[in-house]
N, C-alpha and C positions, 0 to 999 in steps of 0.2 A: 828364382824361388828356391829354398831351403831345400832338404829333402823331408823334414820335418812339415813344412809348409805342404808337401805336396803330399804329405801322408796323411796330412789333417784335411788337406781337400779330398780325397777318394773315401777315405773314411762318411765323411759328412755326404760324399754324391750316393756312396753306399746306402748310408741310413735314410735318405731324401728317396731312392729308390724303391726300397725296402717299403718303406711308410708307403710311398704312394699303388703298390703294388694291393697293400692290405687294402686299400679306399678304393679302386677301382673295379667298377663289376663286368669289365668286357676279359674275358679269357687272352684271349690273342696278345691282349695289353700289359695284361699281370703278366706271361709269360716274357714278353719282351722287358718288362722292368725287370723280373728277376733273376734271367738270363744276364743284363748290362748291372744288375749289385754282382754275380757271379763274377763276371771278365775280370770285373772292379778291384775285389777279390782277390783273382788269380795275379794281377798287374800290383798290388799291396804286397804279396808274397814275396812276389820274385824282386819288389824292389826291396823289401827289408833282408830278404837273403844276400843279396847283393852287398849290403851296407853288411851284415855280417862278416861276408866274406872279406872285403876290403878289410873291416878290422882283423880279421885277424891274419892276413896277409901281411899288414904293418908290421904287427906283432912277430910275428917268423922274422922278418924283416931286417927290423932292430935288434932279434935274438942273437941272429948270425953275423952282428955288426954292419951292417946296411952297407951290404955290398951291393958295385953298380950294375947295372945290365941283368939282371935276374927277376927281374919284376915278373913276369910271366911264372919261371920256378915256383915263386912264392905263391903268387895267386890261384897255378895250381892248386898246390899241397893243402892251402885254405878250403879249397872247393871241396877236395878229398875230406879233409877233416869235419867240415860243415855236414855234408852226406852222412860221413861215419856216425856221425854223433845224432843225425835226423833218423838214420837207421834203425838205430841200437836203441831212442826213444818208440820206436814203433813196434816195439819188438813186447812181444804175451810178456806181459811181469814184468817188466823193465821201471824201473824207478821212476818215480814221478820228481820232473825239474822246477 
C-alpha cells in the first residue's frame, strides 16, 4: 500500500469515526470513538511528517552531491529543519503558510 493509499485510509477511519461518535448516545462509546479519530490523528501526523522529512533529507542529499554513507547526517539536519520551521509557524504573528 502507497503512502498516499494509507493516508486516504485513516483519513476516511477518521471521518467514519467522527460521524459515528456524533450518532451514538452511549457516553462511554462517543468517548472511545473519539479518542481512536484522535490516535488516528496523531498516526496521520507523524506519518506525513515523516514523508516531509525524507523529502527534504533527499533534497540536502542531492545538494551536497549525494555522498555515500551520510544518510543519517542528512536526515538529521531534515528533522532539525522540519522542527525549525514547525516552530517559528507557531510562534504569536508568525506568517501564515
Amino acid at each position: 500500500m502507497s503512502a498516499v493509499d494509507e493516508q486516504q485510509k485513516i483519513e476516511h477511519q477518521i471521518e467514519l469515526a467522527t460521524r459515528a461518535a456524533a450518532l451514538v448516545k452511549d457516553e462511554p462509546t462517543v468517548h472511545r470513538l473519539r479518542s481512536f479519530a484522535e490516535e488516528l490523528s496523531r498516526k496521520l501526523r507523524r506519518m506525513m511528517r515523516r514523508g516531509k522529512v525524507r523529502a527534504r533529507a533527499f533534497e540536502l542529499w542531492e545538494q551536497a552531491g549525494r555522498p555515500a554513507n551520510r544518510d543519517l547526517e542528512f536526515w538529521l539536519e531534515a528533522e532539525r529543519q522540519i522542527e525549525d520551521d514547525r516552530d517559528e509557524q507557531r510562534r504569536p504573528g508568525a506568517p501564515e503558510r
